[in-house]
N, CA, C and O atoms as a GROMACS GRO file, in nm:
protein
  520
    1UNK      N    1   9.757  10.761  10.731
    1UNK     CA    2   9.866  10.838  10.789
    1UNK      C    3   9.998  10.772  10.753
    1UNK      O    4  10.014  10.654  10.784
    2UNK      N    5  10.079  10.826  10.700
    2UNK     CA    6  10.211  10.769  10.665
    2UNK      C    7  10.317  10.760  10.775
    2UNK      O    8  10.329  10.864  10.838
    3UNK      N    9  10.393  10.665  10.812
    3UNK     CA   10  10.451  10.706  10.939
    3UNK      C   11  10.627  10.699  10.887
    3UNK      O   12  10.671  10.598  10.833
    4UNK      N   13  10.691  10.790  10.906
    4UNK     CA   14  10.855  10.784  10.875
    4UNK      C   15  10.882  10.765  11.017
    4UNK      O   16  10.791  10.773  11.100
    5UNK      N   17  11.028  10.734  11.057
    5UNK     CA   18  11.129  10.679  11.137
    5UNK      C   19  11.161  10.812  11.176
    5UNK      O   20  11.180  10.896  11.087
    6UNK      N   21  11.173  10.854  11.335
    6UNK     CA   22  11.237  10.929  11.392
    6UNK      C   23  11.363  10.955  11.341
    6UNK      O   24  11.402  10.853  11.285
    7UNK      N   25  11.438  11.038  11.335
    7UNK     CA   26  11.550  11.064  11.335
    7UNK      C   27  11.613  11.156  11.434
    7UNK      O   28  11.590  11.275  11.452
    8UNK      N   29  11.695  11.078  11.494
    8UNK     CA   30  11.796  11.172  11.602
    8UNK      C   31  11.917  11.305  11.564
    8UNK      O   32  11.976  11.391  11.629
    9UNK      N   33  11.911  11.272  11.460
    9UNK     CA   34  12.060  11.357  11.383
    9UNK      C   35  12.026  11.445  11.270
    9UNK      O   36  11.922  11.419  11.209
   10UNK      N   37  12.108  11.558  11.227
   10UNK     CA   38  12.049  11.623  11.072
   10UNK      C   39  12.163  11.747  11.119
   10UNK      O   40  12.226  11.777  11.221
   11UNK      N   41  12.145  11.806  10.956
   11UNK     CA   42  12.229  11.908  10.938
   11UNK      C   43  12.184  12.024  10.990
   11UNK      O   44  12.064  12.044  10.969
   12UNK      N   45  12.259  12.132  11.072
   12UNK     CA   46  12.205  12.275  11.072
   12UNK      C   47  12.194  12.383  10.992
   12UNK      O   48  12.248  12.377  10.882
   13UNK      N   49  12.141  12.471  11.020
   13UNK     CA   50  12.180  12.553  10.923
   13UNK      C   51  12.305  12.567  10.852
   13UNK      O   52  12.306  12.552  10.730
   14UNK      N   53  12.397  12.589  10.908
   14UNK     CA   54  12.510  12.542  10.873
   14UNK      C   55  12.616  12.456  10.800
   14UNK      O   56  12.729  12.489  10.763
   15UNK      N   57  12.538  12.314  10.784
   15UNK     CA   58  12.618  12.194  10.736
   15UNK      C   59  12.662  12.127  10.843
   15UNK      O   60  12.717  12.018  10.825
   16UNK      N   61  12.645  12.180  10.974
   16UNK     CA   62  12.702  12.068  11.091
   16UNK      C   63  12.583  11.997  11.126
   16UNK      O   64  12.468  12.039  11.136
   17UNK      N   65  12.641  11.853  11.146
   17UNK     CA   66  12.561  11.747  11.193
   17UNK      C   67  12.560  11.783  11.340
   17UNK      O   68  12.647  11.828  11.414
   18UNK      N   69  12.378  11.735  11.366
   18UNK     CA   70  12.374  11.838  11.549
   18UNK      C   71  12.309  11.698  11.587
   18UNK      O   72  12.251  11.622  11.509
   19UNK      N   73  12.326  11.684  11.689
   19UNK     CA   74  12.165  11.562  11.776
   19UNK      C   75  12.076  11.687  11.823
   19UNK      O   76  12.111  11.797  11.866
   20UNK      N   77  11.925  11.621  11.796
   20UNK     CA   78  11.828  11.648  11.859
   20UNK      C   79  11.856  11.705  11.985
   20UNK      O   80  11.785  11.805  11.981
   21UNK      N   81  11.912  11.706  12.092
   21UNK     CA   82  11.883  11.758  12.202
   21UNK      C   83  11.981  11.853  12.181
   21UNK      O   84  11.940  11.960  12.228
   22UNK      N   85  12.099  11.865  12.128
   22UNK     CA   86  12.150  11.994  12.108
   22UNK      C   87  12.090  12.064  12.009
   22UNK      O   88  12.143  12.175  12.009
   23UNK      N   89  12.021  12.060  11.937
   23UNK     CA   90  11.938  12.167  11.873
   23UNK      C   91  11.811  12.221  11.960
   23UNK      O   92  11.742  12.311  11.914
   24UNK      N   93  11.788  12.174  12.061
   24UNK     CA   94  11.695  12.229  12.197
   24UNK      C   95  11.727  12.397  12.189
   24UNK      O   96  11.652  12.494  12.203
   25UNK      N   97  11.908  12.386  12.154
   25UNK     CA   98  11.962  12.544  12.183
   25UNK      C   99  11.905  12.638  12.058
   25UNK      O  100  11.909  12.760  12.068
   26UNK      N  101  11.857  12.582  11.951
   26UNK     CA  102  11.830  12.632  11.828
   26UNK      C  103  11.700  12.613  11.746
   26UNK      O  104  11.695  12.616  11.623
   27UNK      N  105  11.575  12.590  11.843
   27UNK     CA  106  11.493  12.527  11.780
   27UNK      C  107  11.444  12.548  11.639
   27UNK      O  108  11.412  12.477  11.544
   28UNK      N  109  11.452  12.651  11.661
   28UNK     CA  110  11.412  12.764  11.521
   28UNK      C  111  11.503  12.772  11.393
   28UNK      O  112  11.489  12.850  11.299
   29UNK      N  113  11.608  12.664  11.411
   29UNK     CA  114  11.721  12.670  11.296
   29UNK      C  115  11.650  12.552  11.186
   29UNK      O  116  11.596  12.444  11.208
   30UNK      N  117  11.682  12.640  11.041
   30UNK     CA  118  11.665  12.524  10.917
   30UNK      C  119  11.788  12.364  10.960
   30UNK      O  120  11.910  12.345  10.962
   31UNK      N  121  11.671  12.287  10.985
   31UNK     CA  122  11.744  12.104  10.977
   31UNK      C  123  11.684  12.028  10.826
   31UNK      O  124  11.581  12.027  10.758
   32UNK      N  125  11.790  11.984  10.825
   32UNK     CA  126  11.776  11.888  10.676
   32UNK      C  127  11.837  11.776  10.735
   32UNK      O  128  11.894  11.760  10.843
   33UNK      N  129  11.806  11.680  10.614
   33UNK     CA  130  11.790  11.516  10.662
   33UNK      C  131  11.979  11.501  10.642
   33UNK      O  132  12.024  11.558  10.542
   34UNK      N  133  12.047  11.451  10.705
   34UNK     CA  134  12.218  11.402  10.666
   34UNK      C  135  12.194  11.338  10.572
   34UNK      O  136  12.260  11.401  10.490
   35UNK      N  137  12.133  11.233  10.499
   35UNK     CA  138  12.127  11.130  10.412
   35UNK      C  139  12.105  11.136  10.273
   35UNK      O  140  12.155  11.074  10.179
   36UNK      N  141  11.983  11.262  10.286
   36UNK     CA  142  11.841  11.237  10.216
   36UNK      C  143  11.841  11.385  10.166
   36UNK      O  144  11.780  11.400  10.060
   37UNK      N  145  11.892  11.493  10.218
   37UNK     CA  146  11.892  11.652  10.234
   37UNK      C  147  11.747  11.704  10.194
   37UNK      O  148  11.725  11.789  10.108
   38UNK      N  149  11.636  11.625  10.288
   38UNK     CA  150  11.516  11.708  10.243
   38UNK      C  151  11.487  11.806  10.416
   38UNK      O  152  11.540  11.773  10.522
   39UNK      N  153  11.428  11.880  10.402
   39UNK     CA  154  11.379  11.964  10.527
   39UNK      C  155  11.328  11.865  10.569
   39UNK      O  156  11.259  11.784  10.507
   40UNK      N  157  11.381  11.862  10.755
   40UNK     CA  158  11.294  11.836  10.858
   40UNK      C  159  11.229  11.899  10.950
   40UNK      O  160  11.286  11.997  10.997
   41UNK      N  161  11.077  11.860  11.011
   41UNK     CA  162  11.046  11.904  11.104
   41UNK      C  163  11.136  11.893  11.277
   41UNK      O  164  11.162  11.782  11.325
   42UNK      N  165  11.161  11.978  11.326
   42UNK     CA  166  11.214  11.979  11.452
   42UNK      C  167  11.127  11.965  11.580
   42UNK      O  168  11.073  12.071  11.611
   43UNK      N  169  11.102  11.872  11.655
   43UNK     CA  170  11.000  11.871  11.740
   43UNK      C  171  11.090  11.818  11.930
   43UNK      O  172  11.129  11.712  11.980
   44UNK      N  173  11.085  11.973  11.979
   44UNK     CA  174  11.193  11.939  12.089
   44UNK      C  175  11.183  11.887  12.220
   44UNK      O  176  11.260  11.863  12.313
   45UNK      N  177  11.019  11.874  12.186
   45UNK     CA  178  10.973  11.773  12.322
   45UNK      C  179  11.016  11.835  12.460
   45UNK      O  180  11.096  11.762  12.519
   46UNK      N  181  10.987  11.935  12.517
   46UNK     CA  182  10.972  12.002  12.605
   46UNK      C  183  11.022  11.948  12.744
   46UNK      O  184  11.123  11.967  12.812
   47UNK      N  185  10.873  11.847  12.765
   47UNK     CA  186  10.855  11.827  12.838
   47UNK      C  187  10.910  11.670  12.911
   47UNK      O  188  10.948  11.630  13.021
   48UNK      N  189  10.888  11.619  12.788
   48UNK     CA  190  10.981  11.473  12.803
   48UNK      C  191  11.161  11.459  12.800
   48UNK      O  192  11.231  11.365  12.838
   49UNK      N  193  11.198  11.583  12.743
   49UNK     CA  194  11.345  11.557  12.684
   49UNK      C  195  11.369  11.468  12.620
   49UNK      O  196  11.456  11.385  12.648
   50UNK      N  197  11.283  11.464  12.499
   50UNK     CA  198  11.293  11.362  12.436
   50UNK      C  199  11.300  11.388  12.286
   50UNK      O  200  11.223  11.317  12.221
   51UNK      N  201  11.375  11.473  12.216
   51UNK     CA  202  11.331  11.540  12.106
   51UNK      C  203  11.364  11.461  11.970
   51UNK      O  204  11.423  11.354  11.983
   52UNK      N  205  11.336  11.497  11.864
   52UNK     CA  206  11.348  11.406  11.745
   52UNK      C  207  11.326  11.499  11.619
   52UNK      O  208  11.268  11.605  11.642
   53UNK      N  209  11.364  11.473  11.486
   53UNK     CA  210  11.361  11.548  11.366
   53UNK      C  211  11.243  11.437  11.338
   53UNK      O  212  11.219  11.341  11.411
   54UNK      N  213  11.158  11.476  11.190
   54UNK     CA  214  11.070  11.364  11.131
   54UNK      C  215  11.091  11.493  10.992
   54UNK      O  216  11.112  11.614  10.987
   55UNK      N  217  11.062  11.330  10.849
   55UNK     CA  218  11.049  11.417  10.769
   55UNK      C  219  10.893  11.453  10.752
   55UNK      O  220  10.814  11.392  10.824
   56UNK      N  221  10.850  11.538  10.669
   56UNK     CA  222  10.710  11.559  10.596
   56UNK      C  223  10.763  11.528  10.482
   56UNK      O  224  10.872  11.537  10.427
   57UNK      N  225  10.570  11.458  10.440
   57UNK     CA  226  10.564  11.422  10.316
   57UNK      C  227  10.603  11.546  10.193
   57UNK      O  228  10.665  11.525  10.089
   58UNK      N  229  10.552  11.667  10.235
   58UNK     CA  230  10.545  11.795  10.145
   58UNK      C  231  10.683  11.861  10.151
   58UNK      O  232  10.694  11.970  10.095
   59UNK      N  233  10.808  11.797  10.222
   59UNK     CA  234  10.920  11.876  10.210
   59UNK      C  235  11.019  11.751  10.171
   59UNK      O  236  11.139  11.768  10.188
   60UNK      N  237  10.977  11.643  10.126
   60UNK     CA  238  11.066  11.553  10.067
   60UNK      C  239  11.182  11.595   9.954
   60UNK      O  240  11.154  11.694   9.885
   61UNK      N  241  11.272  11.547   9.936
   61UNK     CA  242  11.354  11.559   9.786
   61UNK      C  243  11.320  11.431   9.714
   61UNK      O  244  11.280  11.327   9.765
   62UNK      N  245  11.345  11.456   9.579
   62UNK     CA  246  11.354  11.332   9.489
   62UNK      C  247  11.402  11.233   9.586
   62UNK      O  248  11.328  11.148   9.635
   63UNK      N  249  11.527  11.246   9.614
   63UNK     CA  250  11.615  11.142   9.689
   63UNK      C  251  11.555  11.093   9.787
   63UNK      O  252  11.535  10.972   9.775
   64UNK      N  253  11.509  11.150   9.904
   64UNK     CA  254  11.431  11.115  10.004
   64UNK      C  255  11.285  11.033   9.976
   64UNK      O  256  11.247  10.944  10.052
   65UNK      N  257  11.216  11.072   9.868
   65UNK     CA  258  11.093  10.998   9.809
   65UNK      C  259  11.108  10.876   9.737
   65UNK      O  260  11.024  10.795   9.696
   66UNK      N  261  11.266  10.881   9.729
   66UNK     CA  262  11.300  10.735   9.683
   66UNK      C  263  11.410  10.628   9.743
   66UNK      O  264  11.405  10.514   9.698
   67UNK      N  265  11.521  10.664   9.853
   67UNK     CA  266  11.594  10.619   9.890
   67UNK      C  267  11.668  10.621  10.029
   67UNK      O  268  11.755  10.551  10.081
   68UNK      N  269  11.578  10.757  10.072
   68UNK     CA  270  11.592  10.775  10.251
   68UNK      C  271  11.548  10.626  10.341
   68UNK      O  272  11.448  10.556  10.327
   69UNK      N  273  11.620  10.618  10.399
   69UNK     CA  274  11.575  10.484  10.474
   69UNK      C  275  11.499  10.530  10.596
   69UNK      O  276  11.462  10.443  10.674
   70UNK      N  277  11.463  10.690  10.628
   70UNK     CA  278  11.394  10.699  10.736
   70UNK      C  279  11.237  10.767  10.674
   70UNK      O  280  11.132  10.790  10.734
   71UNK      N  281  11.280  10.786  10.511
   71UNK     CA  282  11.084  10.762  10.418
   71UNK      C  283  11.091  10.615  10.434
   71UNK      O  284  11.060  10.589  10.550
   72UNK      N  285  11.118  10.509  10.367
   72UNK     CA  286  11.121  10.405  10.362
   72UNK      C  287  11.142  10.261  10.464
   72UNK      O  288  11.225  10.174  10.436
   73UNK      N  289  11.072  10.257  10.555
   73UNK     CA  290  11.096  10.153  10.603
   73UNK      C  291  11.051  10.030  10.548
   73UNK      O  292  10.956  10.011  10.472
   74UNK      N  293  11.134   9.947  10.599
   74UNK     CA  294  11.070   9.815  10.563
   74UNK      C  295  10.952   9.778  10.593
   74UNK      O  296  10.916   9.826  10.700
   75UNK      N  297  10.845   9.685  10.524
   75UNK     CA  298  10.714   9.668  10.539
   75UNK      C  299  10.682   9.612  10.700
   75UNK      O  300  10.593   9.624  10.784
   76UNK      N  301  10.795   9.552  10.688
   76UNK     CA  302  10.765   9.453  10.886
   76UNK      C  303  10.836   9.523  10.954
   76UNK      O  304  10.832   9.474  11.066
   77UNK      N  305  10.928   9.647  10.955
   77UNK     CA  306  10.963   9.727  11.037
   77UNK      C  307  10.824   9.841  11.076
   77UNK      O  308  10.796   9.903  11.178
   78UNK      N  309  10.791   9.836  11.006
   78UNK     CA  310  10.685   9.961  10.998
   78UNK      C  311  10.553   9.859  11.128
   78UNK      O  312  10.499   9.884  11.236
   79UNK      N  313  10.556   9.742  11.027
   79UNK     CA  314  10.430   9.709  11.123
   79UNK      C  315  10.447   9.658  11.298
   79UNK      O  316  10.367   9.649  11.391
   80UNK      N  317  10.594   9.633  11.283
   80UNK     CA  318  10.645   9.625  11.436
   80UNK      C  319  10.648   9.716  11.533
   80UNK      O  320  10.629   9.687  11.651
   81UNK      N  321  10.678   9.867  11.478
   81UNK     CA  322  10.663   9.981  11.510
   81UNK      C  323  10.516  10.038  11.570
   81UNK      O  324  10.501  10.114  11.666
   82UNK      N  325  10.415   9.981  11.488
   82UNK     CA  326  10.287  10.024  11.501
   82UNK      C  327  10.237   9.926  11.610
   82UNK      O  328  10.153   9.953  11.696
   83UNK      N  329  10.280   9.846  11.598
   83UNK     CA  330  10.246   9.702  11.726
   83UNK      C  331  10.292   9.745  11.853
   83UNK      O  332  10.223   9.754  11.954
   84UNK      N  333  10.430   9.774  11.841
   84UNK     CA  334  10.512   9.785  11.982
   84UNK      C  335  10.467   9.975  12.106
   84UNK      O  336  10.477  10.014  12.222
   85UNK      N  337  10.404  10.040  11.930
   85UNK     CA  338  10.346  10.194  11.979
   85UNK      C  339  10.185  10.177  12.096
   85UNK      O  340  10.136  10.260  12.173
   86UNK      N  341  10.146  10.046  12.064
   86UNK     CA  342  10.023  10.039  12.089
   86UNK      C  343  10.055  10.007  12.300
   86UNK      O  344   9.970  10.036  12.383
   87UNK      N  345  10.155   9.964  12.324
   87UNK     CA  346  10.218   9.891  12.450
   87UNK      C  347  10.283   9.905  12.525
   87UNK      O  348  10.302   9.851  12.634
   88UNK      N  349  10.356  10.033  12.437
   88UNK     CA  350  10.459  10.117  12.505
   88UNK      C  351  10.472  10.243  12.429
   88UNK      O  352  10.568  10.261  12.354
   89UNK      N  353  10.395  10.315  12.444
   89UNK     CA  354  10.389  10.455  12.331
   89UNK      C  355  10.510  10.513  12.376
   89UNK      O  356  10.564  10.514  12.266
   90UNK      N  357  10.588  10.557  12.445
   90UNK     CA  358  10.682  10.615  12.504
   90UNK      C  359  10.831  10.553  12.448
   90UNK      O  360  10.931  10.623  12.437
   91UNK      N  361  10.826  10.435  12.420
   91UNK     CA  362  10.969  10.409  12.346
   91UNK      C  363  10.992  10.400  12.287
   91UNK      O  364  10.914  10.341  12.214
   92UNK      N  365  11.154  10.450  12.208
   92UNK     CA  366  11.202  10.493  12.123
   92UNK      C  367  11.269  10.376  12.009
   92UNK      O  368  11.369  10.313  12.041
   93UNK      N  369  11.219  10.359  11.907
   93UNK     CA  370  11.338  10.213  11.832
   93UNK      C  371  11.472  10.258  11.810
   93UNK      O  372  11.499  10.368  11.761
   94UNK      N  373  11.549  10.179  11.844
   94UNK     CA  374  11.630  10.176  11.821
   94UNK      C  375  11.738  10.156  11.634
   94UNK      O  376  11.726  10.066  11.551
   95UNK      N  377  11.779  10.211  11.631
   95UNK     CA  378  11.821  10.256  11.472
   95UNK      C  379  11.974  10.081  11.456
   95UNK      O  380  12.078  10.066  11.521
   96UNK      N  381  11.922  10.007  11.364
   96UNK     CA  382  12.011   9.914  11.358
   96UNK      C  383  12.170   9.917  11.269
   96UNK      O  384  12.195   9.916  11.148
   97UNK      N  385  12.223   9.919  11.341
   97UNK     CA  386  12.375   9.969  11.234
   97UNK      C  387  12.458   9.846  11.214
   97UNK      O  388  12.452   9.750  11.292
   98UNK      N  389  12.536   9.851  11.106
   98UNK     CA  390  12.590   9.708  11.057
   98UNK      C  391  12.666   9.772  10.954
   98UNK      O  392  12.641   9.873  10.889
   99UNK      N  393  12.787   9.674  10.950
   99UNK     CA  394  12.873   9.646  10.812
   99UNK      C  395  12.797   9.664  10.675
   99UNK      O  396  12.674   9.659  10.672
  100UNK      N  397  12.837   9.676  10.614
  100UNK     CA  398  12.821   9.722  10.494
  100UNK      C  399  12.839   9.723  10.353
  100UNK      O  400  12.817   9.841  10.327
  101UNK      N  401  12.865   9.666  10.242
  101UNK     CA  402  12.902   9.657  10.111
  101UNK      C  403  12.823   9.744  10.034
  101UNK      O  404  12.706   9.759  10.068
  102UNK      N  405  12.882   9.826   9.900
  102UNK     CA  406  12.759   9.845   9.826
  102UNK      C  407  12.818   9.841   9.706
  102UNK      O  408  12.887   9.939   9.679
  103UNK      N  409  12.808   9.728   9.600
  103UNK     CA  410  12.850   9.675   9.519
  103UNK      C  411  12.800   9.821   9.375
  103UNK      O  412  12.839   9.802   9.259
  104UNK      N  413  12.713   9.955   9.412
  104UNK     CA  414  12.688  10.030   9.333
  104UNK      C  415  12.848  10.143   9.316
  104UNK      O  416  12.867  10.206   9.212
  105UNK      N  417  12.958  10.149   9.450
  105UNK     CA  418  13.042  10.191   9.399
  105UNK      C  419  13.126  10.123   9.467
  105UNK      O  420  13.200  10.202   9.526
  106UNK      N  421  13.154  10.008   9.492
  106UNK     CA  422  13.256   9.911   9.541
  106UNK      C  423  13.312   9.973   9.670
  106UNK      O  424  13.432   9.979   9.694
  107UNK      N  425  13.208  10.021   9.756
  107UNK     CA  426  13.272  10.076   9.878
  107UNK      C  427  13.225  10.013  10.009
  107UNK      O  428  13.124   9.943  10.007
  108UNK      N  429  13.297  10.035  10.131
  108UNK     CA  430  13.238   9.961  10.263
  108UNK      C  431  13.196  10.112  10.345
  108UNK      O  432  13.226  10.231  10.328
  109UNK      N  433  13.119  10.045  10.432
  109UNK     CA  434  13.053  10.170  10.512
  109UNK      C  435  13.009  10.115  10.636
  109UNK      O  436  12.941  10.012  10.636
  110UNK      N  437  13.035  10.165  10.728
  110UNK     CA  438  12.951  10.152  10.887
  110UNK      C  439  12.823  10.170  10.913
  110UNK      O  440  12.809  10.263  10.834
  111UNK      N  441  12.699  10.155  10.967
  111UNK     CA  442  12.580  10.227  10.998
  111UNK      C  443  12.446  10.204  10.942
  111UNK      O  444  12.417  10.089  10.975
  112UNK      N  445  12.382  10.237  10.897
  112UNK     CA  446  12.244  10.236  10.853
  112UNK      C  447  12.274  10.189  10.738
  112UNK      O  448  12.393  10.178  10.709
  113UNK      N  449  12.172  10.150  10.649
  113UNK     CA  450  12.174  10.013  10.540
  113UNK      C  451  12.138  10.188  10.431
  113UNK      O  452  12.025  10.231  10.408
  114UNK      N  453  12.255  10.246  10.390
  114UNK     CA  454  12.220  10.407  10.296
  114UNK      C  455  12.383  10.381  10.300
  114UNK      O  456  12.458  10.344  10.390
  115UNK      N  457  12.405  10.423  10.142
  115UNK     CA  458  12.541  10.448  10.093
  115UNK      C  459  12.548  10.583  10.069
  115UNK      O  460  12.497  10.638   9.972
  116UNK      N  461  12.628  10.651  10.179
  116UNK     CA  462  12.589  10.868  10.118
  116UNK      C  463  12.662  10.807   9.963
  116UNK      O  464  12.571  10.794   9.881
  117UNK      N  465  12.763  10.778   9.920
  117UNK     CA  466  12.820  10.768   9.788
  117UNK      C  467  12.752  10.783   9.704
  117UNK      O  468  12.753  10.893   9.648
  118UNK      N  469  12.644  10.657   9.646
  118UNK     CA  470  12.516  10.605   9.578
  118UNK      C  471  12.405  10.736   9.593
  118UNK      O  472  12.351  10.798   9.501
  119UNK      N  473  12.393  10.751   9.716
  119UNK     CA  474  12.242  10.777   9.784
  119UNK      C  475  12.156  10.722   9.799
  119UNK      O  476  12.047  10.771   9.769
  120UNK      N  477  12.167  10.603   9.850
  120UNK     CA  478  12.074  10.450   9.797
  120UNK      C  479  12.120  10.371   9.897
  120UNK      O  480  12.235  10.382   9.939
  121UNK      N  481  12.051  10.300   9.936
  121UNK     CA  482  12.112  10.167   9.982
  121UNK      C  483  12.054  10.033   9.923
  121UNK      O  484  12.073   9.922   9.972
  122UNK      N  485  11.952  10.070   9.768
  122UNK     CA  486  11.964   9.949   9.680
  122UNK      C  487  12.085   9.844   9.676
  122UNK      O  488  12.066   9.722   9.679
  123UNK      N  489  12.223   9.911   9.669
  123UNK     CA  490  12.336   9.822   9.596
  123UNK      C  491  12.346   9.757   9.709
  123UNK      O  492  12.377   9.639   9.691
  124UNK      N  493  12.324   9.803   9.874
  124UNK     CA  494  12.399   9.764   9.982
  124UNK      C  495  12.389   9.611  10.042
  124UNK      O  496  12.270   9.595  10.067
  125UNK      N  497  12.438   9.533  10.063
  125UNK     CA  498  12.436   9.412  10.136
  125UNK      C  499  12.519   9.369  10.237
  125UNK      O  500  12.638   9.356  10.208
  126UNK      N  501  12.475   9.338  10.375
  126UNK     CA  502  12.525   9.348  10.493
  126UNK      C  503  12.650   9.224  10.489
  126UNK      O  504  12.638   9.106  10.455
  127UNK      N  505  12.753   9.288  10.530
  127UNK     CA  506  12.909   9.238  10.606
  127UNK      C  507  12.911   9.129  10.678
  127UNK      O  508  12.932   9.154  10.796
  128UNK      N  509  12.896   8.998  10.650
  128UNK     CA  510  12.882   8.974  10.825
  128UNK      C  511  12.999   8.892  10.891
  128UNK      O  512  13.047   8.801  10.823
  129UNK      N  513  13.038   8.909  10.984
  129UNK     CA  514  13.181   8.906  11.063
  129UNK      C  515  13.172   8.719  11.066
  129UNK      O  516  13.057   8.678  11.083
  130UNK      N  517  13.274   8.616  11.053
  130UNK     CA  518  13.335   8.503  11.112
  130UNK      C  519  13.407   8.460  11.223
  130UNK      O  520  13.442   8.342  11.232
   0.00000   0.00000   0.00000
């Protein structure tokens, strides 16, 4: 079973970036990844209020099969995930955001370790404050 990273955020039909719980109002609307622009599944969790996008393997883009950071986790993120699911199935990880460099177009960026510029976060290497 392959497991991708929740995602809280994605485009609407539209091009507007929505959160998960405001798309509760729209369940039925085409979401794509902000990052990655492959189709996501919408899953609005009813009952928990707890809703989340995920990608599928079968609606990936090139880009996403190679540089989405929510296809790609890190090898010890993944297995921390699967450890911490076993103990507390109910909680959510938290998404780590940080400074930014990405020496692929000499730009700085806020947030997730993904340059939208690039589409990559190969070039990227983290900021870190003095």
């Amino acid at each position: 079973m392959t497991i991708y990273a929740k995602s809280f955020i994605a485009l609407d039909g539209n091009q507007r970036l929505t959160g998960a719980t405001t798309a509760q109002i729209s369940p039925y609307d085409h979401y794509t990844c902000h990052l990655c622009g492959s189709a996501l599944v919408y899953n609005p969790e009813w009952v928990t209020s707890r809703p989340w996008f995920e990608h599928t393997r079968e609606d990936l883009t090139e880009n996403g099969r190679h540089h989405c950071p929510y296809v790609h986790l890190e090898p010890e993120e993944a297995r921390r995930i699967r450890m911490l699911r076993r103990y507390m199935p109910d909680v959510l990880p938290m998404v780590r955001k940080a400074d930014w460099y990405c020496s692929g177009c000499n730009s700085d960026y806020h947030g997730e370790r993904y340059c939208v510029d690039c589409r990559t976060g190969n070039h990227s290497t983290e900021i870190y404050q003095s």
